[in-house]
N, C-alpha and C positions, 0 to 999 in steps of 0.2 A: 374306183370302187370304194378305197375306204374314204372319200369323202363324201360321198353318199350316204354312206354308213352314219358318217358323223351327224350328217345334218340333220337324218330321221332322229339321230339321238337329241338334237335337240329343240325338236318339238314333239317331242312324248307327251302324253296329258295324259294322267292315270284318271279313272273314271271317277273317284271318290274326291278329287280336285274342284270341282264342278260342285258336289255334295258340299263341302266350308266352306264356298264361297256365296253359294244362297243360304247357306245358314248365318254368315258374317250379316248379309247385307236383311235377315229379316229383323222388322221395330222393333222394341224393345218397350214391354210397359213402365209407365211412371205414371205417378198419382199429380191430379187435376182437383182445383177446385173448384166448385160449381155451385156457382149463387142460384137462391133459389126464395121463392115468399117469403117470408120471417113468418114462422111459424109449421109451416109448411115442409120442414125438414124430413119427418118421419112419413109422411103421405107422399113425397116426392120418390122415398127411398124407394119405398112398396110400389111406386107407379113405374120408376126405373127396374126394377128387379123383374116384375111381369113381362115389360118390355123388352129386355134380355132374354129370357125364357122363350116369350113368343117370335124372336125375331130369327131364333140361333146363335146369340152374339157371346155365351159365355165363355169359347173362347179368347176375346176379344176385351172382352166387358170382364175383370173377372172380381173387383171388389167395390164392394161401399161403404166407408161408415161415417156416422155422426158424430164428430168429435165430442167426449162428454168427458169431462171428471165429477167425480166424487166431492163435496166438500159438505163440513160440518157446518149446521146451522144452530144458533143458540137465540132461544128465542120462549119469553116466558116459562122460564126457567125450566125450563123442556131443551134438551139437545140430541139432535137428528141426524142423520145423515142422510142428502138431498143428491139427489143426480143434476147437474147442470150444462146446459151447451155452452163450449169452450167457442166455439163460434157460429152464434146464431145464424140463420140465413143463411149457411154455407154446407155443401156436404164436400168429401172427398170421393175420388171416385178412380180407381186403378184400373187403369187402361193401355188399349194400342191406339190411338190415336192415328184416324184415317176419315176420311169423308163419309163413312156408312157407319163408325160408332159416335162419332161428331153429331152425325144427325139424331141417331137414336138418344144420347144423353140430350143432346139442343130441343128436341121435343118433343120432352118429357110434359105432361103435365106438372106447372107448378115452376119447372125451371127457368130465369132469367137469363142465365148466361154461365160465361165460362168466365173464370178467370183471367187475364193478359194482359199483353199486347195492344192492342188495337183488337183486330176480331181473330189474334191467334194467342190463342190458348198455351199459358207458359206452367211446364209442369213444377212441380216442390224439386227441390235437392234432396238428397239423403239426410243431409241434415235435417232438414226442418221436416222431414215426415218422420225420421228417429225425436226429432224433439215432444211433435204432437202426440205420438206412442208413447213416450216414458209417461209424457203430464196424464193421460189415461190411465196410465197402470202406477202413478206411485203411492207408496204404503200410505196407512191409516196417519199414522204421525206426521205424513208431510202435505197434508191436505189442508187447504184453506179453508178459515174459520168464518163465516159469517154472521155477524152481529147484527140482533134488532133495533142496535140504538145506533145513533153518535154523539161523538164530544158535544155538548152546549147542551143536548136536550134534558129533560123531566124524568127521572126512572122512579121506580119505588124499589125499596127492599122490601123480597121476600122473603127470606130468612135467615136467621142468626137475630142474635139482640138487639138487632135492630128495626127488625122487622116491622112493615108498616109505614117506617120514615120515606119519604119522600127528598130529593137530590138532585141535583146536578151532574150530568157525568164531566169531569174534569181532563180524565184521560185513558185510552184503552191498549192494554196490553193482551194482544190475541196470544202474544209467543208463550206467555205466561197463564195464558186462558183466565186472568185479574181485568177490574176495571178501578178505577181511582173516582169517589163519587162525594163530592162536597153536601156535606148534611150539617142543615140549624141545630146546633143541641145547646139549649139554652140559652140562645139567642145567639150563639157564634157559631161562625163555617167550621165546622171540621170535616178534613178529609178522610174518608174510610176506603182502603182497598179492601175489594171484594174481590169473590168469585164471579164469572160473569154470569154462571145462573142465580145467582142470588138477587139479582136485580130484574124487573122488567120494564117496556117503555110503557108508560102513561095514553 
């Protein structure tokens, strides 16, 4: 009798057992990259996003974005701030990864492909989808400068006393927001460090 007893004790299965063992074993989303036209990035999104909606997949499906940063542009003594694709042709896309959201992103209007392997699709690590977030979100001071010139070409100055002269750019210092630009004055080079709106390309 009490071996009996024991044995039933040791195959007890409390019913909530069953309950964290299909919650262990359900996927887990991770972000996909997903080649797509060049150009085509933002019409891809919006064709992806209805497609979710009409299929029922937001469970499944549950993010998208364009990778973009910010960067300043200096250009005809005008300085901007421009939105730019961190990587053209490519969207991101947070997923469960299964043969019915496989398909719904695979055809997509617009999209090429997945990312990978061969024809399996390899998701980002932490890392590198924390990396692609910070380069989206960091501050005004750490954003890249974009110049309408480079080294060797033709600029003019625009203004300060020199204004009008026409130069060489010698050398460019974005970290400095200066350009270094060789100008004839009096028939010899001299170099002038400028600001870099002070100068435009020819």
């Amino acid at each position: 009798m009490d071996e009996t007893v024991r044995q039933d004790e040791k195959v007890e299965v409390r019913p909530e057992d069953g309950e964290v063992r299909r919650e262990a074993e359900q996927p887990k989303p991770a972000w996909y990259v997903v080649h797509t036209y060049s150009g085509y990035e933002n019409k891809v999104e919006a064709n992806l996003r209805q497609r979710i909606k009409s299929m029922g997949m937001e469970g499944k499906i549950l993010n998208i974005i364009i990778p973009t940063e910010e960067e300043v542009e200096l250009r005809e003594g005008q300085r901007r701030t421009v939105q730019r694709k961190i990587f053209p042709g490519y969207i991101l896309v947070e997923m469960i990864l299964d043969e019915q959201t496989w398909q719904v992103v695979r055809n997509t209007p617009g999209v090429t492909g997945f990312v990978g392997s061969g024809n399996r699709p390899v998701p980002l690590s932490e890392d590198e989808v924390k990396a692609i977030l910070s380069r989206m979100r960091r501050p005004e001071e750490e954003r890249p400068i974009r110049i309408g010139f480079k080294k060797g070409e033709t600029v003019r100055i625009i203004d300060g006393p020199f204004a009008d002269f026409t130069g060489v750019v010698d050398e460019i210092y974005p970290e400095k927001g200066k350009v270094r630009v060789l100008v004839s004055i009096f028939g010899r080079e001299t170099p002038l460090e400028l600001d870099l709106l002070q100068v435009e390309r020819l």
